[in-house]
C-alpha positions in Angstrom: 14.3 85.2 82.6 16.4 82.5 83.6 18.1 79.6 80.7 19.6 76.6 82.5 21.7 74.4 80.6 23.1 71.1 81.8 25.9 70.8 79.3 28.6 67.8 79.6 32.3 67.8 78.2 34.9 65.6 78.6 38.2 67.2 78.6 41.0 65.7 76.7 44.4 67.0 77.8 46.4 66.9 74.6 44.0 69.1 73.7 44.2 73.0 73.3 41.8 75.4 75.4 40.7 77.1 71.6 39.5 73.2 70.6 37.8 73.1 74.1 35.6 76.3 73.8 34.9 74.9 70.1 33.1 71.7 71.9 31.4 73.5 74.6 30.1 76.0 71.8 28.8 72.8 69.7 27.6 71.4 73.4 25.9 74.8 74.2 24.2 75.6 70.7 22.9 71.6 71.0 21.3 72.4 74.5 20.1 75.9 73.4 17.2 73.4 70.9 16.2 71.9 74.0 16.1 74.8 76.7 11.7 74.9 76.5 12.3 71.4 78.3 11.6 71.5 82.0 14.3 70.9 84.8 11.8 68.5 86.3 10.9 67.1 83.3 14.7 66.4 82.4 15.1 64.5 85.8 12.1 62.4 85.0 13.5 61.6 81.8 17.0 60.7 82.9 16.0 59.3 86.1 19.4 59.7 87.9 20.3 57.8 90.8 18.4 59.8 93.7 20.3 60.8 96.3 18.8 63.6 98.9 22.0 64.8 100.0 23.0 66.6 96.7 21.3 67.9 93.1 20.2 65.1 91.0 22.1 66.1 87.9 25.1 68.1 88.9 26.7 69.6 92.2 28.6 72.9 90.4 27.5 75.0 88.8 28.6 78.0 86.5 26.6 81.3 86.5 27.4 83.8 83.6 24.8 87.1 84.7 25.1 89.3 81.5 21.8 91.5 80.7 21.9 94.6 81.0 21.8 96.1 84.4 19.6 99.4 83.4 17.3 101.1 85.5 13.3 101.1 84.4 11.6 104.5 84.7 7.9 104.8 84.6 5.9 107.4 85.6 6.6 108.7 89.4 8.9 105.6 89.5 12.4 104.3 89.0 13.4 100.6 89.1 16.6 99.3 89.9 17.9 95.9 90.6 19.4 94.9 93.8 22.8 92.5 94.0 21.2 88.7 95.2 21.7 88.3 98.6 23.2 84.4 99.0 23.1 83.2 102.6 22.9 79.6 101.6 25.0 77.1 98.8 22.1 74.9 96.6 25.2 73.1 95.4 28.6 72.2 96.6 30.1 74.7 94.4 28.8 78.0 92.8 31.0 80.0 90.6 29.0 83.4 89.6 29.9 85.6 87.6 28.7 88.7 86.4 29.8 91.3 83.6 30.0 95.1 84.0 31.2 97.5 82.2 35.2 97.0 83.9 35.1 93.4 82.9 33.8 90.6 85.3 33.4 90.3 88.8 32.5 87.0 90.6 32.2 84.8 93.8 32.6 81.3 94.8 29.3 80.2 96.4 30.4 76.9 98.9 29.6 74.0 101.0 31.0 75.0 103.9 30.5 71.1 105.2 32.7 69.9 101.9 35.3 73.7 101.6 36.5 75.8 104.3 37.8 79.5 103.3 41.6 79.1 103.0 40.3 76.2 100.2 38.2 78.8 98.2 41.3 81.3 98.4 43.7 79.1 96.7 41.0 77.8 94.3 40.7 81.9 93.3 44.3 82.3 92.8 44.8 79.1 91.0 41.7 80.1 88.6 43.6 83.5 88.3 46.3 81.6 87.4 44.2 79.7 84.6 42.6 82.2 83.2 45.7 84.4 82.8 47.5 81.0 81.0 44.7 80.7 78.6 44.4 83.8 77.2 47.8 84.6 76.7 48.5 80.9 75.5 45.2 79.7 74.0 46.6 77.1 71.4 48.4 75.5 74.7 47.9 71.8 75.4 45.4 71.7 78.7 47.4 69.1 80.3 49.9 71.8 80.3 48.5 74.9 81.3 49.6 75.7 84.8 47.3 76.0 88.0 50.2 76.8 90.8 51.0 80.5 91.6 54.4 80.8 91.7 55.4 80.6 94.8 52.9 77.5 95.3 54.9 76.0 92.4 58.5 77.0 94.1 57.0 75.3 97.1 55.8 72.1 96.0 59.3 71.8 93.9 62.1 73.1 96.3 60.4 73.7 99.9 58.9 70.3 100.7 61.5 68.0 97.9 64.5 69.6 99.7 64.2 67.7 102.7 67.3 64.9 102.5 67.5 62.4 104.8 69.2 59.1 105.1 68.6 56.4 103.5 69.2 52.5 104.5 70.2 51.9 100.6 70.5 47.7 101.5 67.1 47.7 102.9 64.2 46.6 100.7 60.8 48.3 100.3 58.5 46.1 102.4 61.2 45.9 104.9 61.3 49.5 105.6 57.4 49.0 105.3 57.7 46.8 108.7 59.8 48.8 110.5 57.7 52.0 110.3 54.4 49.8 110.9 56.1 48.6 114.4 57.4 51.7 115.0 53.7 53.5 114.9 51.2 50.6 114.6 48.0 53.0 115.5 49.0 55.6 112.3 
């Protein structure tokens, strides 16, 4: 049996990740009363803006796969589930993830027209990153919790601002503006 939620939440970032999962749980425990209504039926209600190239409603989604993963023995026969084959993304982003008795495991499911690989491997390390900054800091302001690994963040900070270069310090803005226009009019 599969619940589907569409759940909204706007993210404020003054505030703290702990005040965060208290909205989603107020969101969540709100949606869980309405979760007899049909997908279909939620679309007709709403009637979103129709567009054929992505989901009415949403374009990620988040996939939490908790029940029990025990085998069913009847007579002369034993029943196990398989792990879901997933050739195809329904969304532009899938994030599933799926608890075990060593913690979590997950994927990204992508559009591969809209994300290429390399993208999906930084967005894992930067949700590593997040998830390791929330849980050891969960009263932390969100606009403050890092993303960057470290080495991404020594980057971004000394690799590409430690280029100098000179600078014509009498030369205004929109004259500099000019000069590189007629220097490469086609860029």
């Amino acid at each position: 049996f599969v619940n589907t939620l569409v759940l909204h939440s706007r993210l404020d970032s003054k505030q703290s990740f702990r005040q965060l999962l208290s909205q989603v749980r107020t969101s969540t425990l709100a949606a869980y009363e309405h979760q007899d209504v049909p997908f279909e039926k939620l679309v007709e209600e709403l009637q979103p803006q129709r567009d054929l190239s992505r989901s009415p409603l949403f374009q990620v989604t988040l996939t939490l796969q908790n029940a029990p993963e025990e085998e069913l023995e009847l007579p002369g026969l034993t029943l196990s589930g398989l792990a879901p084959s997933i050739e195809t993304a329904k969304y532009d982003f899938s994030l599933l993830l799926e608890e075990g008795i060593n913690g979590f495991a997950g994927v990204f499911n992508y559009n591969t027209d809209l994300f290429d690989a390399a993208t999906m491997e930084r967005l894992s390390r930067h949700y590593l990153v997040l998830l390791e900054a929330l849980t050891a800091s969960p009263d932390a302001q969100l606009g403050l919790i890092p993303l960057l690994t470290l080495a991404e963040k020594q980057q971004v900070l000394a690799g590409w601002n430690g280029v100098v270069s000179d600078y014509p310090r009498d030369a205004s803005i929109p004259s500099l503006f000019a000069q590189q226009a007629a220097r490469t009019p086609d860029a």
